[in-house]
Chimera marker file (.cmm) of the C-alpha trace (Angstrom):
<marker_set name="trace">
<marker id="1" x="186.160" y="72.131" z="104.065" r="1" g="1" b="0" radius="0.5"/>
<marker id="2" x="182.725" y="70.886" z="103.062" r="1" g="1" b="0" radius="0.5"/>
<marker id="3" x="180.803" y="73.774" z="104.473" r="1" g="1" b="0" radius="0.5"/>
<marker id="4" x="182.878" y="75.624" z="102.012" r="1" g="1" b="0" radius="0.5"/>
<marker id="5" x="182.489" y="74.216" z="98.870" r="1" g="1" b="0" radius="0.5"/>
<marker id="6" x="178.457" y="75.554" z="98.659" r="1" g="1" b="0" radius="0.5"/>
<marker id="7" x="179.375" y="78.465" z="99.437" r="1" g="1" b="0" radius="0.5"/>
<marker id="8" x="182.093" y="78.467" z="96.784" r="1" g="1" b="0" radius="0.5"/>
<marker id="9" x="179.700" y="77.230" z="94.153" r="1" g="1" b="0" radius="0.5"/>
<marker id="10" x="177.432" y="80.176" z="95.313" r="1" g="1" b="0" radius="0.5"/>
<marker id="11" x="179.978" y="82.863" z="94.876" r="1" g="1" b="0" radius="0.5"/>
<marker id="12" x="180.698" y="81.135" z="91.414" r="1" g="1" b="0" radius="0.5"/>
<marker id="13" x="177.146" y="81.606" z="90.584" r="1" g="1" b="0" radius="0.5"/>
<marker id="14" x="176.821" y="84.823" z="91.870" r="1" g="1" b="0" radius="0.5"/>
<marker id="15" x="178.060" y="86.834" z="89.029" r="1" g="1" b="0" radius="0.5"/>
<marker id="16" x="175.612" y="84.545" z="86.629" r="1" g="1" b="0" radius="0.5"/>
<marker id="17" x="172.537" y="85.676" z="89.076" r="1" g="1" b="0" radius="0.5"/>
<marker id="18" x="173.538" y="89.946" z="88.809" r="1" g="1" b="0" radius="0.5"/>
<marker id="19" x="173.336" y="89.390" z="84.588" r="1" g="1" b="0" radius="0.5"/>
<marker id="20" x="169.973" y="87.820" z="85.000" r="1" g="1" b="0" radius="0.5"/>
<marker id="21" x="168.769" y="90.702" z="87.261" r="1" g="1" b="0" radius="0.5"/>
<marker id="22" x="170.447" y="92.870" z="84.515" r="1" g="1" b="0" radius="0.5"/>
<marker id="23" x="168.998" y="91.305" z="81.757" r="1" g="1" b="0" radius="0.5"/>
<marker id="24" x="165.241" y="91.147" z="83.391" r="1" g="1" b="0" radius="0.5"/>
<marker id="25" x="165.883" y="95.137" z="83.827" r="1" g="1" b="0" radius="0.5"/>
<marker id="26" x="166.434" y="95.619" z="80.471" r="1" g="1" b="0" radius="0.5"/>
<marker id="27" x="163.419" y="93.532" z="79.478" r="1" g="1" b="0" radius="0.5"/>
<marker id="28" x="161.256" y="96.456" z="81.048" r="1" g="1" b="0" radius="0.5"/>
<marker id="29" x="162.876" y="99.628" z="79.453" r="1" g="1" b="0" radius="0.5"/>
<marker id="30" x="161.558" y="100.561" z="75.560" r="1" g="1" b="0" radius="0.5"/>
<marker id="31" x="163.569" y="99.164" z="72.685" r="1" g="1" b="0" radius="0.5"/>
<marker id="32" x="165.620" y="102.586" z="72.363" r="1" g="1" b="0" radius="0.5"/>
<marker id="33" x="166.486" y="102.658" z="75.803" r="1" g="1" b="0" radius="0.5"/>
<marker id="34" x="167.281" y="98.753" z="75.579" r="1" g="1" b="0" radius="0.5"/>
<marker id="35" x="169.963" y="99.517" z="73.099" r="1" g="1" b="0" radius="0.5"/>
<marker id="36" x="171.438" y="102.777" z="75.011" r="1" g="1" b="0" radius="0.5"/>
<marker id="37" x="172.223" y="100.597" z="77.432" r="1" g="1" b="0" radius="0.5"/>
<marker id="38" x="173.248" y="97.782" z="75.349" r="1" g="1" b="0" radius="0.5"/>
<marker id="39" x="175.690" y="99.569" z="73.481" r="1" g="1" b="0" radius="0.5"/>
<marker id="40" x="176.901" y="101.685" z="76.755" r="1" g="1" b="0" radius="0.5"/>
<marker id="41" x="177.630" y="98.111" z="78.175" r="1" g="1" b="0" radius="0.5"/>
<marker id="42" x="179.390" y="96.382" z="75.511" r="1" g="1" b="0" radius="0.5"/>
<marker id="43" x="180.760" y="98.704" z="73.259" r="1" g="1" b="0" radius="0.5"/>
<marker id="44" x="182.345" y="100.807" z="76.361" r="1" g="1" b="0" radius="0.5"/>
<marker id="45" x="184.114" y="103.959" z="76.607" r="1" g="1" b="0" radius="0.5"/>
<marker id="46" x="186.648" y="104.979" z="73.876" r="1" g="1" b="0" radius="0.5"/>
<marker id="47" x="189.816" y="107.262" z="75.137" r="1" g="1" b="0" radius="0.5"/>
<marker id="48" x="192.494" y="108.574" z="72.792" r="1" g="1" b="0" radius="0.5"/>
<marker id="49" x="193.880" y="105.032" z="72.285" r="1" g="1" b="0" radius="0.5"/>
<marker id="50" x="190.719" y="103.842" z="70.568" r="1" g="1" b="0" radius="0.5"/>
<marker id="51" x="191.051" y="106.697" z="67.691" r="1" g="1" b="0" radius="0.5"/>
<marker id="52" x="189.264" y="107.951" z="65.454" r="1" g="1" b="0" radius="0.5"/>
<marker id="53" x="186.493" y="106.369" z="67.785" r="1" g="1" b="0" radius="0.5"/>
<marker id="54" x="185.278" y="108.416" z="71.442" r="1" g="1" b="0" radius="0.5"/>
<marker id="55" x="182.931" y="108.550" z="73.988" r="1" g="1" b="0" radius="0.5"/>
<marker id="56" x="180.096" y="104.790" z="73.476" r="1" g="1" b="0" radius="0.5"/>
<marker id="57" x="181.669" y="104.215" z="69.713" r="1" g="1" b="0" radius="0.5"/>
<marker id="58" x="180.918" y="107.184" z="68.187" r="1" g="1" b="0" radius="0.5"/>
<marker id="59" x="183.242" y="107.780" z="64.729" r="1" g="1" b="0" radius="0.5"/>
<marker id="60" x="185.272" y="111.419" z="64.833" r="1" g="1" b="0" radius="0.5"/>
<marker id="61" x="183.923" y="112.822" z="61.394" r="1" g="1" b="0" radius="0.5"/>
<marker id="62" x="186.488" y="115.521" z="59.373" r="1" g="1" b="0" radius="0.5"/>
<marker id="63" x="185.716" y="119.295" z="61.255" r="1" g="1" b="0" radius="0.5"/>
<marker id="64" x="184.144" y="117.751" z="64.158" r="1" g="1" b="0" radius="0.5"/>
<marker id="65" x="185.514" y="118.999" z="67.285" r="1" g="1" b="0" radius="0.5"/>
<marker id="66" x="185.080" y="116.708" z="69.792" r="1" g="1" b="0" radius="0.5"/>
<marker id="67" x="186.924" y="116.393" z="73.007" r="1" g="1" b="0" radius="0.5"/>
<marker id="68" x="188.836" y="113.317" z="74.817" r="1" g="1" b="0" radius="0.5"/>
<marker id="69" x="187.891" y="115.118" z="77.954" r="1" g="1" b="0" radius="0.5"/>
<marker id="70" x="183.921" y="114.831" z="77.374" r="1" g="1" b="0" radius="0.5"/>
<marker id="71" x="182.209" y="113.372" z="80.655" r="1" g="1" b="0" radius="0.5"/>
<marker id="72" x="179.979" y="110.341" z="80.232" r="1" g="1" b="0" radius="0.5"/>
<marker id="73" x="176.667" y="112.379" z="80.237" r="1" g="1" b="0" radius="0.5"/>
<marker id="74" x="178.186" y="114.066" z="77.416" r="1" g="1" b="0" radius="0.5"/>
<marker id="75" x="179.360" y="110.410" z="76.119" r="1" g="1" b="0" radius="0.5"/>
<marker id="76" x="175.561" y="109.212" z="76.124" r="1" g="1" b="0" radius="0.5"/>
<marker id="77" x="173.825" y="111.990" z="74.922" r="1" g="1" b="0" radius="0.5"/>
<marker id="78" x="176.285" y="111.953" z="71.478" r="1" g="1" b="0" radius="0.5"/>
<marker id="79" x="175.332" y="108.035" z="71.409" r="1" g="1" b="0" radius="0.5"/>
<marker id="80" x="172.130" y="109.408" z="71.708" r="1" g="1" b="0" radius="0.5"/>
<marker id="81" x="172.277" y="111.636" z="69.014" r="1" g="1" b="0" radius="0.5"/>
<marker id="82" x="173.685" y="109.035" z="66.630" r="1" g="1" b="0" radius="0.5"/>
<marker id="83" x="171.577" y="106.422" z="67.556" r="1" g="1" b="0" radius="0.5"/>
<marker id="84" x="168.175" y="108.206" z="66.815" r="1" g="1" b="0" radius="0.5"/>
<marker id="85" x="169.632" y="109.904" z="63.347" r="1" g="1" b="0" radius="0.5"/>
<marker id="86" x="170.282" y="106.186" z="61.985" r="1" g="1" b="0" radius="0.5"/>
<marker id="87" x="167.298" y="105.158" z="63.563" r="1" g="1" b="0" radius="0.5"/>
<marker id="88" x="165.626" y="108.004" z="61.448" r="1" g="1" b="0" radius="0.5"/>
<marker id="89" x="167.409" y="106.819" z="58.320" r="1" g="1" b="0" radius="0.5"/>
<marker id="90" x="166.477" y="103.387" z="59.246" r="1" g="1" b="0" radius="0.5"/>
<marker id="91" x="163.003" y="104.161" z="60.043" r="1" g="1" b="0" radius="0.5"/>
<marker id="92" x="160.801" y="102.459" z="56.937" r="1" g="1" b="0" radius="0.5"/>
<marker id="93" x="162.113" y="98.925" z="58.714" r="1" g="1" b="0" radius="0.5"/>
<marker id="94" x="160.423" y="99.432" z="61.464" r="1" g="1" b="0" radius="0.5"/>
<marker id="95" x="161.612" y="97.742" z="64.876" r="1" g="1" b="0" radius="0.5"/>
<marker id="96" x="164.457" y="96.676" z="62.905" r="1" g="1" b="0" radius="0.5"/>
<marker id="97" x="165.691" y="100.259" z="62.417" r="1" g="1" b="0" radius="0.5"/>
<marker id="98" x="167.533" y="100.364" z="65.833" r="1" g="1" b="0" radius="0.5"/>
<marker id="99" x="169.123" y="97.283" z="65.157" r="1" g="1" b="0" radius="0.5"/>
<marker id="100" x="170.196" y="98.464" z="61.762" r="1" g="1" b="0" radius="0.5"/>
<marker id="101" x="171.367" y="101.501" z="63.198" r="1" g="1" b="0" radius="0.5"/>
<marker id="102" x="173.861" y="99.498" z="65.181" r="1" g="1" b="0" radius="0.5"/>
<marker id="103" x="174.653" y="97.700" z="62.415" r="1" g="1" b="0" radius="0.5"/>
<marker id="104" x="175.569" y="100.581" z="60.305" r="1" g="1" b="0" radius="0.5"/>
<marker id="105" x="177.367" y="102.623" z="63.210" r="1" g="1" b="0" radius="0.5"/>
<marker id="106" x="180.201" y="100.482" z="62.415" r="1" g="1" b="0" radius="0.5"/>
<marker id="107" x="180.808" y="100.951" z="59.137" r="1" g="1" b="0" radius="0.5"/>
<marker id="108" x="183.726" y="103.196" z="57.840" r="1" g="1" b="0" radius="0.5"/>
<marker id="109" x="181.529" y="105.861" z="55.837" r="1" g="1" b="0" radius="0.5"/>
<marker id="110" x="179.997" y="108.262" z="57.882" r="1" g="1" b="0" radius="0.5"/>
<marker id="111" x="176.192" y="108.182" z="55.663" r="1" g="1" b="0" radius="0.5"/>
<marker id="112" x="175.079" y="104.191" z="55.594" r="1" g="1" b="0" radius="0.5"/>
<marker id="113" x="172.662" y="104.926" z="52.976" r="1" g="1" b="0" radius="0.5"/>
<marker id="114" x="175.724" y="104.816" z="50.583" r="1" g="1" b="0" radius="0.5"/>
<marker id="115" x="176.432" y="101.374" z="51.360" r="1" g="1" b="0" radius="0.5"/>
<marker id="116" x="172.522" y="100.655" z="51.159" r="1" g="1" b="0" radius="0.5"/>
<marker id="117" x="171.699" y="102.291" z="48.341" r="1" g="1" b="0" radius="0.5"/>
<marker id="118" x="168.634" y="103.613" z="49.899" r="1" g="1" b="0" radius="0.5"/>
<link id1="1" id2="2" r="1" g="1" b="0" radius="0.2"/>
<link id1="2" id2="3" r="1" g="1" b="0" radius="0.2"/>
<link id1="3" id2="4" r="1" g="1" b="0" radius="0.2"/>
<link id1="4" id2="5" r="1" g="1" b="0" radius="0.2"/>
<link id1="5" id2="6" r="1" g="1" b="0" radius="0.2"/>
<link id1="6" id2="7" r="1" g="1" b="0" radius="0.2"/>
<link id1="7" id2="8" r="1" g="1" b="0" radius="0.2"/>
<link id1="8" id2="9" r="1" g="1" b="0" radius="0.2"/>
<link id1="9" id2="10" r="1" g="1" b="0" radius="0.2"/>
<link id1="10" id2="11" r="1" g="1" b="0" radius="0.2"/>
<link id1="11" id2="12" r="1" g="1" b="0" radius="0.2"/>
<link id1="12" id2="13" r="1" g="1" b="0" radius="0.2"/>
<link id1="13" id2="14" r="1" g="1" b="0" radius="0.2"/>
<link id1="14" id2="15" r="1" g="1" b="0" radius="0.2"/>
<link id1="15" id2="16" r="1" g="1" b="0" radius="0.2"/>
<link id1="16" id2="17" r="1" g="1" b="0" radius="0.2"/>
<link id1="17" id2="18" r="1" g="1" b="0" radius="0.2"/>
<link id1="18" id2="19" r="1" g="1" b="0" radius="0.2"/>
<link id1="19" id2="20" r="1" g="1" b="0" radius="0.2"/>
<link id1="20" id2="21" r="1" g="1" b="0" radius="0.2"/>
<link id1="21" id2="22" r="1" g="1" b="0" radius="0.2"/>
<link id1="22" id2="23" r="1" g="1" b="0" radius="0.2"/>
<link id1="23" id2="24" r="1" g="1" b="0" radius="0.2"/>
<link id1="24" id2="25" r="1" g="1" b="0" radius="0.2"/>
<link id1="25" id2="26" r="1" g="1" b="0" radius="0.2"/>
<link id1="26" id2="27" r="1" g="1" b="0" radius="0.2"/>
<link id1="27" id2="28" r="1" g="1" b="0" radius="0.2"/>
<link id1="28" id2="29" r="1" g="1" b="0" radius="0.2"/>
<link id1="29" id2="30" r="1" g="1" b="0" radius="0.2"/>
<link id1="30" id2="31" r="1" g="1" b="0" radius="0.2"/>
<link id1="31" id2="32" r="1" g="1" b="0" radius="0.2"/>
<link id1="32" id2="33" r="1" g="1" b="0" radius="0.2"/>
<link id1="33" id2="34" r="1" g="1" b="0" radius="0.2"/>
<link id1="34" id2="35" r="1" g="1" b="0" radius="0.2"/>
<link id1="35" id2="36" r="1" g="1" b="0" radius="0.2"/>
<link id1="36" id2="37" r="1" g="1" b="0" radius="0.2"/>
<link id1="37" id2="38" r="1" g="1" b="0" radius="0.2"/>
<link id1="38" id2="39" r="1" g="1" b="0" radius="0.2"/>
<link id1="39" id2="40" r="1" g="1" b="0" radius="0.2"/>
<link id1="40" id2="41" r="1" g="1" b="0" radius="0.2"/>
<link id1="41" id2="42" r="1" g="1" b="0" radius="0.2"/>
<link id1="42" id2="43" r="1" g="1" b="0" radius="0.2"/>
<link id1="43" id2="44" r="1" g="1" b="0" radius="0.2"/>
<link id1="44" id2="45" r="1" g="1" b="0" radius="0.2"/>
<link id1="45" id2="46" r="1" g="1" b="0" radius="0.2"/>
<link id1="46" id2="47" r="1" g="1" b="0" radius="0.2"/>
<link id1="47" id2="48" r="1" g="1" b="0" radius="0.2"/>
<link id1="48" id2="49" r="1" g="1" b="0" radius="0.2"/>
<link id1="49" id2="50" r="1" g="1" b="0" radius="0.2"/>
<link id1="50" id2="51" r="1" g="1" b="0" radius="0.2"/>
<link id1="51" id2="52" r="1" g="1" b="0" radius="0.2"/>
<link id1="52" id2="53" r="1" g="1" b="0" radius="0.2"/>
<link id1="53" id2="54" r="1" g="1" b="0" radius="0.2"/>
<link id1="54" id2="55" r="1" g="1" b="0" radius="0.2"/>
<link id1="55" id2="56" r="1" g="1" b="0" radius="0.2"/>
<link id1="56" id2="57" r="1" g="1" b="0" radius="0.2"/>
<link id1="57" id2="58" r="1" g="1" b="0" radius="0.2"/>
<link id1="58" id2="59" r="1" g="1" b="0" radius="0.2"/>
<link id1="59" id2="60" r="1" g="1" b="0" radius="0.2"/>
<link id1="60" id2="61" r="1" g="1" b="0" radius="0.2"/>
<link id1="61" id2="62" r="1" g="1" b="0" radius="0.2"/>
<link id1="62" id2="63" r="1" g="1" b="0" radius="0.2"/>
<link id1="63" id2="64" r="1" g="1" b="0" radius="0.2"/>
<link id1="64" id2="65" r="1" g="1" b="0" radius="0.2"/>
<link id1="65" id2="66" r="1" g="1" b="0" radius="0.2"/>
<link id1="66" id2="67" r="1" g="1" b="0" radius="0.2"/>
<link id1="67" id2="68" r="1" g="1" b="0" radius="0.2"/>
<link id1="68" id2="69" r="1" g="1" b="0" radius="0.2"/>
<link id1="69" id2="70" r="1" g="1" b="0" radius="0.2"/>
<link id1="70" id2="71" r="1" g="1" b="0" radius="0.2"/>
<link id1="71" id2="72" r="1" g="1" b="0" radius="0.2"/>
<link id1="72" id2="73" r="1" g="1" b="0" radius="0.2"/>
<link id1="73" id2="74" r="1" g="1" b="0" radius="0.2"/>
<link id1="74" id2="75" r="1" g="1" b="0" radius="0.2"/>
<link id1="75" id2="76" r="1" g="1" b="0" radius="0.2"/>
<link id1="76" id2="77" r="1" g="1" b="0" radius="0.2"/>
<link id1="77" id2="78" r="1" g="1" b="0" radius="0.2"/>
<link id1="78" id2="79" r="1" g="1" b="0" radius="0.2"/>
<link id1="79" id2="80" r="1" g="1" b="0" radius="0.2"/>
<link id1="80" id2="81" r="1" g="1" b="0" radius="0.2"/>
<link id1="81" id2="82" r="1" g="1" b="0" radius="0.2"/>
<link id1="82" id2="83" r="1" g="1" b="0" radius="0.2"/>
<link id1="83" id2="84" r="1" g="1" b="0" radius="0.2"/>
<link id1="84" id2="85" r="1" g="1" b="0" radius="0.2"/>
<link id1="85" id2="86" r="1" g="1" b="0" radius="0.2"/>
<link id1="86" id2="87" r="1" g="1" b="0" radius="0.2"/>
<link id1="87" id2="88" r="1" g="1" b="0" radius="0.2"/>
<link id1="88" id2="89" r="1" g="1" b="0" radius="0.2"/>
<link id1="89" id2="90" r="1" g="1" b="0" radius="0.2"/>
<link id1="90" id2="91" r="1" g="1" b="0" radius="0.2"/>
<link id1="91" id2="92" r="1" g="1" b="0" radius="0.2"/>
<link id1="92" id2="93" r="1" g="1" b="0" radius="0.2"/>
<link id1="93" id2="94" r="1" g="1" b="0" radius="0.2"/>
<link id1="94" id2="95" r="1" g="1" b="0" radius="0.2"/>
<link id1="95" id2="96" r="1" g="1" b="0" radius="0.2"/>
<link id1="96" id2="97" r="1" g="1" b="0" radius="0.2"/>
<link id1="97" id2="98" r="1" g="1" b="0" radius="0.2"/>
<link id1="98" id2="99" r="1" g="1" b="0" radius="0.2"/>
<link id1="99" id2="100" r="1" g="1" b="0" radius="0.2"/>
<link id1="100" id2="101" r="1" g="1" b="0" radius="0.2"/>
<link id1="101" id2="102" r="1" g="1" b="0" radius="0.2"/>
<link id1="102" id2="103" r="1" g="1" b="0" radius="0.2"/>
<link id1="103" id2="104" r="1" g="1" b="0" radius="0.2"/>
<link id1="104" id2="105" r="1" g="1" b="0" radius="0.2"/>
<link id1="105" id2="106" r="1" g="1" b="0" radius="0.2"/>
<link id1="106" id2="107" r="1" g="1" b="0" radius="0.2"/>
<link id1="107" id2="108" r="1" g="1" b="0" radius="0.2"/>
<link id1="108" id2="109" r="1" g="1" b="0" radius="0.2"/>
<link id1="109" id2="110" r="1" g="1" b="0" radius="0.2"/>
<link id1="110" id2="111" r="1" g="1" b="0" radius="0.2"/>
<link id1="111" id2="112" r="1" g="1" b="0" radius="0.2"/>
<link id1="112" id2="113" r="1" g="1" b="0" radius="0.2"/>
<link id1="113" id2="114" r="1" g="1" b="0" radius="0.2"/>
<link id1="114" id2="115" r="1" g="1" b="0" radius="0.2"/>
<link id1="115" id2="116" r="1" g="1" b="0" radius="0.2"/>
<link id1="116" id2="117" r="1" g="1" b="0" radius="0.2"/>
<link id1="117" id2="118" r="1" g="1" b="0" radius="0.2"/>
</marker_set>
C-alpha cells in the first residue's frame, strides 16, 4: 500500500507535467502561431450543434457556403484566414493586434471596426 501512494501522487501529477511541456512548446513558436494553437486548443471544434459557429470558432456569415463536413486542415486554414484579416484590421496596435483579433472574433457583427469605430 505505501509503495503505491508515490506512485499515485505521480500519476496525479502527470497530467500537470504534459501542460508544462505544452506550454514550454508554445513559448518557442511566433506569436501567430502561439495563438493558432491557442485557439485550436481551447476554443475546439464546432459541429452542427454549435451553429452558426464551425470548424476552430469561425462565425457562418449570410451566402457563405461552408460545409459541416470540412476536415481539420480545412478547419485551420479558415482560422487562419480569419485570424490574419483581424490581425490586419488590428494591425496599428501592434503585438496587441492578435490578441484583439481574438477579442473581436467573438463578437456578433461580422466587421469589428463597427463596434470600434475605427
Amino acid at each position: 500500500m505505501r509503495k503505491s501512494i508515490p506512485a499515485l501522487c505521480l500519476l496525479g501529477l502527470f497530467p500537470c507535467l504534459l501542460a508544462a511541456q505544452d506550454m514550454e512548446g508554445l513559448k518557442r513558436l511566433p506569436p501567430f502561431e502561439r495563438a493558432i494553437r491557442l485557439v485550436m486548443r481551447y476554443e475546439g471544434w464546432h459541429g452542427p450543434d454549435k451553429a452558426p459557429y464551425i470548424a476552430y470558432g469561425h462565425r457562418i456569415l449570410p451566402g457563405e457556403q461552408l460545409s459541416y463536413g470540412m476536415s481539420r486542415e480545412e478547419g485551420e486554414a479558415l482560422l487562419r484566414k480569419d485570424l490574419l484579416e483581424r490581425c490586419a484590421l488590428f494591425r496599428r496596435f501592434g503585438t496587441d493586434s492578435i490578441l484583439l483579433s481574438e477579442i473581436s472574433d467573438n463578437s456578433s457583427y461580422p466587421n469589428p471596426s463597427i463596434i470600434l469605430k475605427i
